[in-house]
N, C-alpha and C positions, 0 to 999 in steps of 0.2 A: 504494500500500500504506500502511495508517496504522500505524503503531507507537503501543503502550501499554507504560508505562514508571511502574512504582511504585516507590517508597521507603518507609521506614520500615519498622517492625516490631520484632520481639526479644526478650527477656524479663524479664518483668514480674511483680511478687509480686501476689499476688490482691487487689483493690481499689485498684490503679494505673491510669494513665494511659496510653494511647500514639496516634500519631496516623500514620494511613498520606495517602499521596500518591499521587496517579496522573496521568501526564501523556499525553494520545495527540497525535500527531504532525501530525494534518490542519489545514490552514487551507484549505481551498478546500470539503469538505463540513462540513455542520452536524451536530451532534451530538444528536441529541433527548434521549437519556441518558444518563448516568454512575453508576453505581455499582460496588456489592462483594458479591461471593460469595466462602462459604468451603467450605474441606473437611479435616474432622478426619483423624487416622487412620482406618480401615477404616467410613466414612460415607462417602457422597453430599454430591454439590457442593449446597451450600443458600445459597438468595437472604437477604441480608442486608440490603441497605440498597441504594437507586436515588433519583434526583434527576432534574428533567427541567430543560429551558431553562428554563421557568417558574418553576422555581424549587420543585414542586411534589416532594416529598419523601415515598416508601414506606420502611415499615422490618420487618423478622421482627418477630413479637412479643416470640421472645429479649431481643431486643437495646433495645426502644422503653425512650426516659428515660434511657438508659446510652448511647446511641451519637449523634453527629448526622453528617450527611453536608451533605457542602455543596459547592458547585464556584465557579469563576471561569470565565467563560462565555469572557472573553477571551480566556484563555490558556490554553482548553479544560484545566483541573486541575480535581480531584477530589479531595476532605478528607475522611478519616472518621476525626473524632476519637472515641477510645473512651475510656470513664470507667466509673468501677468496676468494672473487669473481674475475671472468675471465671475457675478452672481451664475450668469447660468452654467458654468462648470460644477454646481453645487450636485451633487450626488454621492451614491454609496461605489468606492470605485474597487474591481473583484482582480485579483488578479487570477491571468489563465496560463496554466503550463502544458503545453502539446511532452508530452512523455513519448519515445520509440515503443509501441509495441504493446504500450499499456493503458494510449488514451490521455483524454482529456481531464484536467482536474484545475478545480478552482479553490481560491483564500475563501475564507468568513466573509469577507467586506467591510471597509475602513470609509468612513465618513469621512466627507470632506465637503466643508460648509464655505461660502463663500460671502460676505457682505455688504452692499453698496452701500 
């Protein structure tokens, strides 16, 4: 079973800073992906940002030039630091780890509030 395990998040006044974390548990499968999905109140979970081993980086359009995502391959972590954030970035944001061979698995979900 892998476990995924985020940190960070909380509230932030509108054109602040915050940086979430995500850590999953495997050493023995690889990881082809890493990223973060969010979900406002009464909205759909929507894809926000993914990274692959390569290194090779997807983003929402939302979020491109305000978000980077970034991981450490070694110690299978996930970065999405956020920068200039607005009221409507406010959501529950999940992170998702593509595992080789064993599927999809997602974090708890870390809050992150936004305030004009």
């Amino acid at each position: 079973q892998v476990q995924v395990v985020e940190s960070g998040g909380g509230l932030v006044q509108a054109g602040g800073s915050l940086r979430l974390s995500c850590a999953a548990s495997t050493t023995t499968f690889s990881i082809p992906a890493m990223g973060w999905y969010r979900q406002a109140p009464g909205k759909q979970r929507e894809f926000v940002a993914v990274t692959t081993t390569s290194g090779v980086t997807n983003y929402a359009d939302s979020v491109k030039g305000r978000f980077t995502n970034s991981r450490d391959n070694a110690k299978n972590v996930v970065y999405l630091q956020m920068t200039n954030l607005k009221p409507e970035d406010t959501a529950v944001y999940y992170c998702n780890v593509v595992v080789f061979a064993r599927g999809t698995y997602w974090g708890q979900g870390t809050q992150v509030t936004v305030s004009s």
